[in-house]
N, C-alpha and C positions, 0 to 999 in steps of 0.2 A: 256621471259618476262611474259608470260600468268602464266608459270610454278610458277612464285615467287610471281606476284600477288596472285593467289589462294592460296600459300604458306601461307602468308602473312593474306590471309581473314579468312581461319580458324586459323589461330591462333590468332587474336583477336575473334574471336568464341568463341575460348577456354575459351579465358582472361574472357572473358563479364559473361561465363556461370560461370565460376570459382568464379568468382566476387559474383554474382549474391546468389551463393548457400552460400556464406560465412553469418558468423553472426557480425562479424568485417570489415571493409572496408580498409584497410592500404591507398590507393588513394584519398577516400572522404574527402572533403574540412569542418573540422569540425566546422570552425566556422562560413561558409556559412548556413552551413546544423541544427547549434544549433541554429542558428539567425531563420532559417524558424522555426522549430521547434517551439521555443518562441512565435513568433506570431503566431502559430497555436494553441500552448496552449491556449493561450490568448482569441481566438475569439471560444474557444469551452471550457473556465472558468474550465480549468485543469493545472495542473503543468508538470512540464518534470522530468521523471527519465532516467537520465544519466548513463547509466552501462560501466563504464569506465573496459578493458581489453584489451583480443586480442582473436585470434583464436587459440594460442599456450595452452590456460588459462583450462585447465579441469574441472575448477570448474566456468567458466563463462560461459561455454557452458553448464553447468548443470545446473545453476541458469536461465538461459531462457530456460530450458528447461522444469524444475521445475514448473515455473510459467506458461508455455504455456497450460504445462500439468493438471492441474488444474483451474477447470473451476470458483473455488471461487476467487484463485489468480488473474489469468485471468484477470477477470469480471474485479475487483477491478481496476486494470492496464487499461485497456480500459476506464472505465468509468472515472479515475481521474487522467491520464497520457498520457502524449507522453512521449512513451520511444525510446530514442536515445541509440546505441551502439557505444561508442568512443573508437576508435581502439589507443592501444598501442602496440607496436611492434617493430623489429630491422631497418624494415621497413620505422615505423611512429612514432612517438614515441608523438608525438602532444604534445611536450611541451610546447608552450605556452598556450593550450585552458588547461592544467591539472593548470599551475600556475595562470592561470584566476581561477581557482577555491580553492588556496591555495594549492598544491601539494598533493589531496586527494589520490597519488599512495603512499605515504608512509602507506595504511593501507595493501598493498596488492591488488590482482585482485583475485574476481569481485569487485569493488567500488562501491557502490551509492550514486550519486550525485542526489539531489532533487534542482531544481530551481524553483523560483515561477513565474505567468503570467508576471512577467515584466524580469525574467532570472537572476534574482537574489540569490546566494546559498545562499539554509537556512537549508541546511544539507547534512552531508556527513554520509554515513554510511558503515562503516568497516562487508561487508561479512562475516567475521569472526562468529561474532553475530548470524549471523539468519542460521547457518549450525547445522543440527541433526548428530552428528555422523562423520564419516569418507566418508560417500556416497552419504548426498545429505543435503536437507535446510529441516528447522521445518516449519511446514505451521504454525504454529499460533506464530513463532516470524516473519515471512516473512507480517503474516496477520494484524498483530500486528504493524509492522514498516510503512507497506503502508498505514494503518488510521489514524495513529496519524503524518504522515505527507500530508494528504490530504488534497486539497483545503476545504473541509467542518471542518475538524479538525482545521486547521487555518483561518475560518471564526470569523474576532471578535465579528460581531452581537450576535454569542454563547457567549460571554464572558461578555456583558453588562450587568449590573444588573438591574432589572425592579425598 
């Protein structure tokens, strides 16, 4: 009995760490976890970017890769996002939180979904776009995407005429 407990405890060990090191979640509860999210945006006057993939996705793991790596990207991310990573998989496949958002996997993975403080999509944007090449993303279409969908970018106060 000892034998299969301990059995048993390392290998949720395992799972947790396994879990843990991933950049996709197949288990997490996505639309618990977007809900927080939203009202985090909210009470720190950011939007959420939604990097809808998997961990199977080579070019999803390279686009947070990309961005982490890069300190202007970065910046940019922290200062006007929560970013969420919504796991698609054979796993998880979270179809209904992708059709909450209009079925934005028809562009391919990585997806970006932009929602505003109240969780509302006000853009999807097809990865496709913002890749340099065969091996990674253009900083200044990735730098270019994340401003003009940022909370200061869709301030209307900028858009009133005096």
């Amino acid at each position: 009995m000892k034998k299969i407990f301990l059995i048993s405890l390392l290998a949720l060990g395992f799972t947790a760490f396994s879990q843990d090191s991933l950049l996709y979640h197949p288990l997490a509860n996505a639309p618990l976890e977007i809900k927080a999210a939203v009202k985090q945006a909210k009470q720190e006057k950011k939007y959420m970017l939604i990097q809808g993939g998997g961990n199977w996705c080579s070019w999803c793991i390279e686009f947070a890769r990309f961005a982490k790596a890069d300190p202007q990207i970065d910046s940019i991310i922290k200062a006007d996002f929560i970013w969420y990573h919504l796991n698609y998989s054979k796993e998880n496949k979270n179809t209904k939180t992708f059709a909450k958002y209009d079925y934005p996997e028809r562009f391919g993975f990585p997806v970006l979904i932009i929602l505003n403080e109240k969780g509302k999509r006000i853009h999807t944007q097809n990865s496709e776009y913002l890749e340099d090449g065969k091996k990674s993303y253009d900083k200044n279409k990735v730098l270019s995407f994340l401003k003009s969908w940022s909370p200061k970018a869709l301030d209307p106060t900028k858009y009133k005429s005096k």
